[in-house]
C-alpha positions in Angstrom: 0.0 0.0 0.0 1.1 3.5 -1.1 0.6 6.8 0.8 0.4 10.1 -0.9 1.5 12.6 1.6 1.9 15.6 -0.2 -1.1 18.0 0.4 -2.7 19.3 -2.2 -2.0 23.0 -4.0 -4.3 25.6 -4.2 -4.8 26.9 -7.8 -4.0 30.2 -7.9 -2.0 30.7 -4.7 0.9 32.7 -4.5 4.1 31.0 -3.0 5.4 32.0 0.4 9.1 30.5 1.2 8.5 31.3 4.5 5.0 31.8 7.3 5.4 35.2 7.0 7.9 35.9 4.0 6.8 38.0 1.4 6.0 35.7 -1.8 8.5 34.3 -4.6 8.3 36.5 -7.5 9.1 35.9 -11.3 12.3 36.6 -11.9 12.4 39.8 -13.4 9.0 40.7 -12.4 6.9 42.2 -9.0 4.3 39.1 -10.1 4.0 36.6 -7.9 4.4 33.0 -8.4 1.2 31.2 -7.8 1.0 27.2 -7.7 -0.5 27.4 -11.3 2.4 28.0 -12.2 4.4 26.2 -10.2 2.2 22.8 -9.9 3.8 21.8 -6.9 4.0 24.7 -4.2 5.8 25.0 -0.8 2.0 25.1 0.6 3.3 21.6 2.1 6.0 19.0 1.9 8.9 21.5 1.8 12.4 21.4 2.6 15.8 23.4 3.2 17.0 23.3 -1.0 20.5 24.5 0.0 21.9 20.8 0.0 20.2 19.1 -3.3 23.0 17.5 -4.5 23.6 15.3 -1.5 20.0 14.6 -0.3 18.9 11.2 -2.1 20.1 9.0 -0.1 18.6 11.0 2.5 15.3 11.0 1.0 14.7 7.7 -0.3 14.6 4.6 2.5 12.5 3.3 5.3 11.4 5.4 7.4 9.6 4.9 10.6 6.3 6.8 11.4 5.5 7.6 14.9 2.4 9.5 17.0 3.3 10.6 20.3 0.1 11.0 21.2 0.6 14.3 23.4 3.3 13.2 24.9 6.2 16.2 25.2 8.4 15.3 21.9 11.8 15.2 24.0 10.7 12.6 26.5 8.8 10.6 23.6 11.9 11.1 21.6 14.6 9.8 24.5 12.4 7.2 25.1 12.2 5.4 21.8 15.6 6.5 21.4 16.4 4.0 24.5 14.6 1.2 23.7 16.6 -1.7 22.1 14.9 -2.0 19.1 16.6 -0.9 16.1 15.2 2.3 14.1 15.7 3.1 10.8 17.9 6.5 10.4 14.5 8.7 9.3 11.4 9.2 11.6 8.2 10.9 10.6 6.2 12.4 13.2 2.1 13.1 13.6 1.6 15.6 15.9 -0.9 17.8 14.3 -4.0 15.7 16.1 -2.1 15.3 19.3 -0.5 18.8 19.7 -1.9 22.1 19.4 -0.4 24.0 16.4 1.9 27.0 17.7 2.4 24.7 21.2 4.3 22.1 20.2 7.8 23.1 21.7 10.1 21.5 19.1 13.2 19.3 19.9 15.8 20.5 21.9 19.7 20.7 20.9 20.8 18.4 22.6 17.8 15.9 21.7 19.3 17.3 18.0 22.8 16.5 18.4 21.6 12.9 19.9 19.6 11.9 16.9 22.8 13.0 14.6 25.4 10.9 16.7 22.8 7.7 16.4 23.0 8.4 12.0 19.2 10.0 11.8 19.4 11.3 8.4 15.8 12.6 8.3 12.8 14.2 10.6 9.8 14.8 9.0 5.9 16.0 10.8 2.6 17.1 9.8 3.2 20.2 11.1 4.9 23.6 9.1 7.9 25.6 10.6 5.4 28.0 11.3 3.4 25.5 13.7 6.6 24.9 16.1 6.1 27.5 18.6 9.0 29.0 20.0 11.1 26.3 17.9 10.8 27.9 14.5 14.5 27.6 14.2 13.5 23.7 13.8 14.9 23.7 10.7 18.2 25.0 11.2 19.0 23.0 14.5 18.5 19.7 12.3 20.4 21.2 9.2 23.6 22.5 11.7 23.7 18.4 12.5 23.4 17.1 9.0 19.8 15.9 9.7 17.1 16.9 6.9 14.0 18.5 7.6 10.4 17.4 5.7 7.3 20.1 6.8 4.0 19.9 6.3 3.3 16.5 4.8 -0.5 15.1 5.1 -0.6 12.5 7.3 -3.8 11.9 8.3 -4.7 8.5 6.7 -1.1 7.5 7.5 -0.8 4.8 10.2 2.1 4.7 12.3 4.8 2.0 11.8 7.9 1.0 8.9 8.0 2.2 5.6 10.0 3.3 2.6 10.1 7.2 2.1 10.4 8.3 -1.3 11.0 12.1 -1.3 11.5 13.9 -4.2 12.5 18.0 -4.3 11.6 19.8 -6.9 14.9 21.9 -7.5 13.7 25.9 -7.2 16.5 27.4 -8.8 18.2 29.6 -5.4 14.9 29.5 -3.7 15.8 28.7 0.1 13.6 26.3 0.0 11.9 23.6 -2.7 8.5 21.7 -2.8 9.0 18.3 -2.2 6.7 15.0 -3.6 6.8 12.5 -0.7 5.3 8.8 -0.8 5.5 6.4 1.7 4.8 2.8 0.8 3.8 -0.1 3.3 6.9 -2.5 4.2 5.1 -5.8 4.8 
């Protein structure tokens, strides 16, 4: 089984690179992009463009999919963290049903630096920069450690457990950031 987690675009939207960024414009021009003309915006399932080149084999892999169902995201995070069990080096968290948007708290650095020194190669949530509370530097604490960063992907029909991620950017020229076509498929 295949999951489509992309959300859809708007028609006729203009493209923000950022919650409160003024919109990408034409180059050459004060018009603004809109998804028509993109297809694929950054309205969900963006990421940090800046390292394209090296991301594939960031991108495509299993992945596991997690719901810490309220739980603060550090202790859920140590936690799995300490079990025994073996994860695989990208983790996709739903927190947009069990966490208020603006209220979730983010992960701290040194939770950061931990997931790096175990290989995590990739976080992804449900949830935009935007949505991170006072950790809108998300982002940037997971690119300083090599870790990539997926936003906004729909998650709702997902279930939680393995699968393989198959994420792939749409390169936006020197845009900061790129939309991003991600797919998870069922390991059985």
């Amino acid at each position: 089984m295949y999951f489509d987690c992309t959300p859809p675009v708007a028609l006729g939207r203009e493209i923000q690179n950022q919650a409160g960024s003024p919109p990408t414009l034409r180059e050459g021009s004060d018009e603004p992009i809109t998804s028509e003309l993109v297809i694929l915006g950054s309205s969900g399932g963006t990421m940090d463009s800046s390292r394209l080149d090296e991301q594939l084999e960031a991108l495509i892999g299993p992945v596991r999919v997690v719901d810490p169902a309220g739980a603060p995201l550090d202790e859920y995070l140590n936690a799995l963290l300490a079990d025994d069990a073996p994860l695989p080096p990208r983790l996709v968290l739903k927190l947009r049903q069990s966490h208020d948007a603006g209220r979730c708290r983010g992960l701290s650095p040194a939770l950061v630096a931990k997931l790096a020194a175990q290989g995590f190669q990739l976080i992804g949530s449900d949830l935009r920069r935007s949505e991170w509370g006072s950790a809108q530097a998300i982002g940037s604490h997971l690119a300083e450690q090599g870790i990539f960063f997926l936003e906004g992907l729909d998650l709702q029909n997902v279930p939680t457990g393995d699968y393989v991620l198959i994420a792939l950017p749409v390169p936006a020229g020197d845009a900061r950031r790129c939309p991003v076509r991600v797919v998870l498929k069922a390991v059985t």
